[in-house]
C-alpha positions as CSV (number, residue, x, y, z in Angstrom):
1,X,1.9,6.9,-3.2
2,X,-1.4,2.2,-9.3
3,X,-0.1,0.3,-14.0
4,X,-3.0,0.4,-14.4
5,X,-3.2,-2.2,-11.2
6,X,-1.1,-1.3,-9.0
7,X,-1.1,1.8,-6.4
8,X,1.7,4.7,-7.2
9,X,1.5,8.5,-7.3
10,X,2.5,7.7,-11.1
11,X,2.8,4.0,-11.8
12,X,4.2,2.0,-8.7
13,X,3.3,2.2,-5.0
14,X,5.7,2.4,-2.0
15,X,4.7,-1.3,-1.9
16,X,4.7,-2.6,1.8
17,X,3.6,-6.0,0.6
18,X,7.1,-7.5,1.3
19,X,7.1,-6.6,5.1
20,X,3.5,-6.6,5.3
21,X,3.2,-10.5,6.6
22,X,6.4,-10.4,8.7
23,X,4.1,-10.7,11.7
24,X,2.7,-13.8,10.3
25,X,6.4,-15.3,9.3
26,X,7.3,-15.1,12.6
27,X,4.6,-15.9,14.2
28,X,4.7,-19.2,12.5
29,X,8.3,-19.8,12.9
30,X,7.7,-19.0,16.7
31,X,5.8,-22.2,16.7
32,X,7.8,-24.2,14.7
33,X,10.9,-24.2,16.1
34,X,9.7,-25.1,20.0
35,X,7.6,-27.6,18.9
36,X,10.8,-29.3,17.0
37,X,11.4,-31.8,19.5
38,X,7.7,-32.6,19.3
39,X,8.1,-34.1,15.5
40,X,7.3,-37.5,16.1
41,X,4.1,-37.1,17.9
42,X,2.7,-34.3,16.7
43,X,4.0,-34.6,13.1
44,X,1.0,-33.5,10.6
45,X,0.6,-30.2,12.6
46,X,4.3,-29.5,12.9
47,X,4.5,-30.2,9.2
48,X,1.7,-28.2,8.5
49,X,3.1,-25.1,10.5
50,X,6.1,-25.6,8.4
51,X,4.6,-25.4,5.2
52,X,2.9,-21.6,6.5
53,X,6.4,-20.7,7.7
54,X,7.8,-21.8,4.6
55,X,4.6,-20.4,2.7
56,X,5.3,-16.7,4.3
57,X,9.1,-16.8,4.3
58,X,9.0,-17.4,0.3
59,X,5.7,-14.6,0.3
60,X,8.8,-11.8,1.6
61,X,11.2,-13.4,-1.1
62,X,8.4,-12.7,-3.5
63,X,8.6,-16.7,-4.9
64,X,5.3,-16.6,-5.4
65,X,4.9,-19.8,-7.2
66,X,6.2,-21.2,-4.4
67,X,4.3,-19.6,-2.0
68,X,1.3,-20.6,-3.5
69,X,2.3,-24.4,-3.5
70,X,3.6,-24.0,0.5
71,X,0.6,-22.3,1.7
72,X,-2.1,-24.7,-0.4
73,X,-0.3,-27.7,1.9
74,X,-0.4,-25.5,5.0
75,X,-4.4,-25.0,4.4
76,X,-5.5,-29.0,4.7
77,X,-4.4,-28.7,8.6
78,X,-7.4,-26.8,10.5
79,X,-4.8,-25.0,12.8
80,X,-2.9,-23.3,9.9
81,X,-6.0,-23.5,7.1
82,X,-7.0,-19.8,7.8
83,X,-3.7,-17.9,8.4
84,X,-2.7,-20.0,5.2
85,X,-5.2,-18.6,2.9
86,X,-4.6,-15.4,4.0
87,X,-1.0,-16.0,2.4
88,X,-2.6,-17.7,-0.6
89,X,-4.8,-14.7,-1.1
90,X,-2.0,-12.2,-1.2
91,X,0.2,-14.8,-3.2
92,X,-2.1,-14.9,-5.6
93,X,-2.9,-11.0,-5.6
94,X,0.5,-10.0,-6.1
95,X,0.8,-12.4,-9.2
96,X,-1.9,-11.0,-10.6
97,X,-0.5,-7.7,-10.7
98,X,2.7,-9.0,-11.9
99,X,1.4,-11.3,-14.8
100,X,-2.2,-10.4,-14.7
101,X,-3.9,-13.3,-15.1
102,X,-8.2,-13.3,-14.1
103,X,-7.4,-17.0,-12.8
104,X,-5.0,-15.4,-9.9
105,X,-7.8,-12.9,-9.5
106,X,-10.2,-15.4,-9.1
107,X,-8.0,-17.7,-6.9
108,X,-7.3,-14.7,-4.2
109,X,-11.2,-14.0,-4.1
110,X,-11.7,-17.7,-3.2
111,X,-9.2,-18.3,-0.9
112,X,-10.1,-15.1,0.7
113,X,-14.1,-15.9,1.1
114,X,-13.0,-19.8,2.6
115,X,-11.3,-18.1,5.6
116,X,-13.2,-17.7,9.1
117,X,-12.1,-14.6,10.3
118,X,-13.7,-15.8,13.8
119,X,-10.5,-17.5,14.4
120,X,-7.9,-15.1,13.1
121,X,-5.3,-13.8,15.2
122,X,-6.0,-10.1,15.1
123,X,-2.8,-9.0,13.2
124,X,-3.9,-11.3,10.9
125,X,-7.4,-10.0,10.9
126,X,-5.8,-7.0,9.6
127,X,-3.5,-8.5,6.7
128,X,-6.9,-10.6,5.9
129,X,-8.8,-7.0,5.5
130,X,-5.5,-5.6,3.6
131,X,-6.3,-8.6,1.1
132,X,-9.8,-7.7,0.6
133,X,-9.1,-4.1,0.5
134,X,-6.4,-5.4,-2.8
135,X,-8.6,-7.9,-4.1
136,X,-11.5,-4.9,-4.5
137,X,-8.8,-2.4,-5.7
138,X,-7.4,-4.7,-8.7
139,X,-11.4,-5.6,-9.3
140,X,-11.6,-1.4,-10.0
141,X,-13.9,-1.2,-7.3
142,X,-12.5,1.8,-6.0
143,X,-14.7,3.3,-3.6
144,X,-15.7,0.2,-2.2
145,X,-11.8,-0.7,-1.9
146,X,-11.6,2.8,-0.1
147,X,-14.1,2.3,2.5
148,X,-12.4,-0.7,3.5
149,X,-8.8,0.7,3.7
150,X,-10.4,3.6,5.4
151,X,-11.6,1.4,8.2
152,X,-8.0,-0.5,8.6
153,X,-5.4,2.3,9.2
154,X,-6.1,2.9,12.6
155,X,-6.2,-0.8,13.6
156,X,-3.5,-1.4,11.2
157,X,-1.4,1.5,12.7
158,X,-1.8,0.4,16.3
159,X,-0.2,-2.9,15.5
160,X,2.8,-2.0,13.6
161,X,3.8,1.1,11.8
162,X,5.0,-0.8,8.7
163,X,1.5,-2.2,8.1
164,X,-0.7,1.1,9.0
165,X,1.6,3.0,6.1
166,X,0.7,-0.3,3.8
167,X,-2.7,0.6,4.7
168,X,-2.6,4.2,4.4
169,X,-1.2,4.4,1.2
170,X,-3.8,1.5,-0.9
171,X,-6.5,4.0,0.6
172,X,-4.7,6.7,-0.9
173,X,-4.3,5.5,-4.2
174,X,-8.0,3.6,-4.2
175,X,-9.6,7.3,-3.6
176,X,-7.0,8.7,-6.3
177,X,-8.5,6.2,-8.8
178,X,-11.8,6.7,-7.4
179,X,-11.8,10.7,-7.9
180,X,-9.9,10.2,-11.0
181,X,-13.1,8.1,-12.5
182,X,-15.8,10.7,-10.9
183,X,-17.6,13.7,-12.9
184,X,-15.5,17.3,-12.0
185,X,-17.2,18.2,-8.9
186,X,-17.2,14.9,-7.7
187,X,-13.8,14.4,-8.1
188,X,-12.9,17.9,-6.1
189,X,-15.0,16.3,-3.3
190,X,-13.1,13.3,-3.1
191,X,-9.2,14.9,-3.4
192,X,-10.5,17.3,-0.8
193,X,-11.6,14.8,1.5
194,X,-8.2,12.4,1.0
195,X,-6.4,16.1,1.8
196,X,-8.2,16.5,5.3
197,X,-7.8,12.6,6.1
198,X,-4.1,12.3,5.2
199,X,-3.8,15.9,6.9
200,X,-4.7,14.5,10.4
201,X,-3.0,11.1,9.8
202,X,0.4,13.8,9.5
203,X,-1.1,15.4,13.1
204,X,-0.8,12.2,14.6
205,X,2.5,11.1,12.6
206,X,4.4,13.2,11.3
207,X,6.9,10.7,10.2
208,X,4.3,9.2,7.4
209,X,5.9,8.9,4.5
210,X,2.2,7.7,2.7
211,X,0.5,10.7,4.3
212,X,2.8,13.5,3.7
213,X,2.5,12.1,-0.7
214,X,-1.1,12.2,-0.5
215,X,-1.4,15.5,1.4
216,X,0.7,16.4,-1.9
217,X,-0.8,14.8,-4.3
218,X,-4.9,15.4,-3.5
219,X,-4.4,19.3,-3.2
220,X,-3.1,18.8,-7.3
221,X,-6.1,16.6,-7.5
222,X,-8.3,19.4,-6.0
223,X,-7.1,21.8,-8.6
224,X,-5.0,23.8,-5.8
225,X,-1.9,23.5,-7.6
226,X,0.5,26.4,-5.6
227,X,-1.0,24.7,-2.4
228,X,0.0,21.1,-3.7
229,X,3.8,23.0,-4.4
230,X,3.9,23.9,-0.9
231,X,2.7,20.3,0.6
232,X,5.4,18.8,-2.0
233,X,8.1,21.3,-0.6
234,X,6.8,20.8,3.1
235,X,6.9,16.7,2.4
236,X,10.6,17.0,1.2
237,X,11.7,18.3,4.5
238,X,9.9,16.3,6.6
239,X,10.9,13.2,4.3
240,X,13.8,13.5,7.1
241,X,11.3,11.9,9.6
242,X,10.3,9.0,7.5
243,X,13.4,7.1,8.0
244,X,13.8,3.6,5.5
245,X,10.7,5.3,3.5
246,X,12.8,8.7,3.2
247,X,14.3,8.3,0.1
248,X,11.1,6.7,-1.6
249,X,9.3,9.3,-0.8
250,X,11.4,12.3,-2.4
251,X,11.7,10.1,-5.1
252,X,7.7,10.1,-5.3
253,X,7.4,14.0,-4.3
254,X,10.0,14.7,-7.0
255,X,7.8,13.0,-9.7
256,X,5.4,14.7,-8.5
257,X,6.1,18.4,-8.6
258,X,8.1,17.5,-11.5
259,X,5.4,15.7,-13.9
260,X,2.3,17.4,-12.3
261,X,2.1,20.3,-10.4
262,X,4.4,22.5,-12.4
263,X,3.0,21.5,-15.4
264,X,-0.4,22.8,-13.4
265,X,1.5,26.0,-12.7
266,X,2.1,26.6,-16.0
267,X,-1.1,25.4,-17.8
268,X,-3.2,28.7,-17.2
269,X,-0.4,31.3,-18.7
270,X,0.1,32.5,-22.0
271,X,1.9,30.0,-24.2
272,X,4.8,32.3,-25.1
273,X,5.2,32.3,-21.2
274,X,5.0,28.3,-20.3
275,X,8.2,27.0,-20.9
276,X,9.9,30.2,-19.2
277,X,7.7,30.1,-16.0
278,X,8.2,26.1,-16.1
279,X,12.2,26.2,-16.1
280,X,11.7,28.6,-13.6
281,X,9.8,26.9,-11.2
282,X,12.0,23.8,-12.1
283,X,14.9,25.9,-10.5
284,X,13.0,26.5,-7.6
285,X,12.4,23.0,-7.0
286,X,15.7,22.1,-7.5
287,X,17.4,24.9,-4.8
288,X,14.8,23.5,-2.3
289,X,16.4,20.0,-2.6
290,X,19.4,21.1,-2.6
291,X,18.9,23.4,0.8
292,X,17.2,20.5,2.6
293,X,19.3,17.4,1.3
């Protein structure tokens, strides 16, 4: 809804990473706190729950130095080792995109191949195959990134709505990089089919703000740019469904139409008739935000 790193309609993503791990947070903290009274006895594993709670908690603050430190501790327990990669992994991710630094790249891709996923929890299954999904995307392995968000959005949907949008939109951007990097025809193909997969996601939500951008944005992919005007106009109004997400999403769809599909309109016509038709349409756009505020 990706620099050159990062998933976006433009240059930045409606990043869910923040909220992604909540589950996680307070899953651990659920455990720490009744087993407070339980410190003297059972003090390593209490500690070592901690450290995740602490590791996830400074995750959503995006500390990820800090993170990093709190969820290394949290992996020498074996009943916080796995979950507490997972956190690692996406720690380290998330620096990567910030500072970009192959060792944080390297780091995720480690921490991420030491975890059984036997003996996940399954939310946590599903942040673990959010990570790998990532870890691929920021490798430019596109496609293979793709496949695996592909296979995550309905698993990741049915356990909180927050994560299957996270989901939904990486496999949104991963096929946008991955048509954008394919010969002409190939790339059709693949806006096409992110079209007809973010359309039925919208059949069965209509409140997604991840699937009403990518509708958007693949039919401009495809080359359909007056049907790409119409999904934009279409994911404005509807933006009214997408509640936290709504005003992200104009913002998106109004980059959008704005910095690519008009310019699309325009781009067959006569040159003496461009930046007419252009302010025209640029009007247009403008009266339909202002009808549907």
């Amino acid at each position: 809804m990706q620099p050159v790193i990062v998933p976006a309609c433009y240059d930045a993503p409606l990043d869910p990473v923040v909220k992604s791990l909540v589950f996680l947070w307070r899953a651990a903290l659920g455990a720490v706190l009744p087993m407070a009274a339980l410190l003297v006895t059972a003090g390593p594993a209490l500690a070592s729950r901690a450290d995740l709670a602490r590791a996830l908690a400074l995750y959503n603050e995006r500390k990820f130095d800090q993170a990093i430190e709190a969820a290394t501790a949290a992996r020498k327990t074996p009943d916080t080792q796995d979950a507490a990669a997972v956190v690692l992994a996406r720690a380290h991710l998330e620096r990567y995109r910030e500072g970009v630094d192959p060792a944080d790249l390297g780091a995720a891709r480690e921490a991420l191949g030491a975890v059984r996923t036997g003996v996940l929890e399954p939310r946590v299954r599903i942040e673990y195959l959010l990570a790998v999904g990532q870890a691929l995307f920021l490798e430019d392995e596109f496609g293979a990134a793709a496949a695996l968000f592909a296979s995550g959005v309905a698993p990741a949907r049915d356990a909180d709505p927050a994560l299957g949008e996270a989901m939904l939109d990486w496999w949104g951007s991963a096929m946008e990089r991955q048509a954008d990097l394919s010969a002409p025809e190939r790339r059709k193909d693949l806006f096409s089919a992110l079209v007809k997969d973010m359309r039925l996601e919208l059949s069965r939500n209509p409140e997604s703000a991840a699937a009403s951008y990518w509708v958007a944005a693949g039919l401009r992919g495809s080359g359909d740019s007056l049907a790409a005007w119409e999904a934009a106009t279409a994911g404005w109004v509807r933006a009214r469904l997408a509640g936290s997400r709504s005003a992200a999403l104009r913002a998106d769809l109004d980059k959008l139409v704005l910095q690519g599909i008009i310019p699309d309109r325009v781009r067959a016509l006569q040159a003496a008739d461009r930046a007419a038709t252009a302010s025209q349409l640029r009007a247009d756009w403008e009266l339909v935000k202002q009808r549907w505020r």
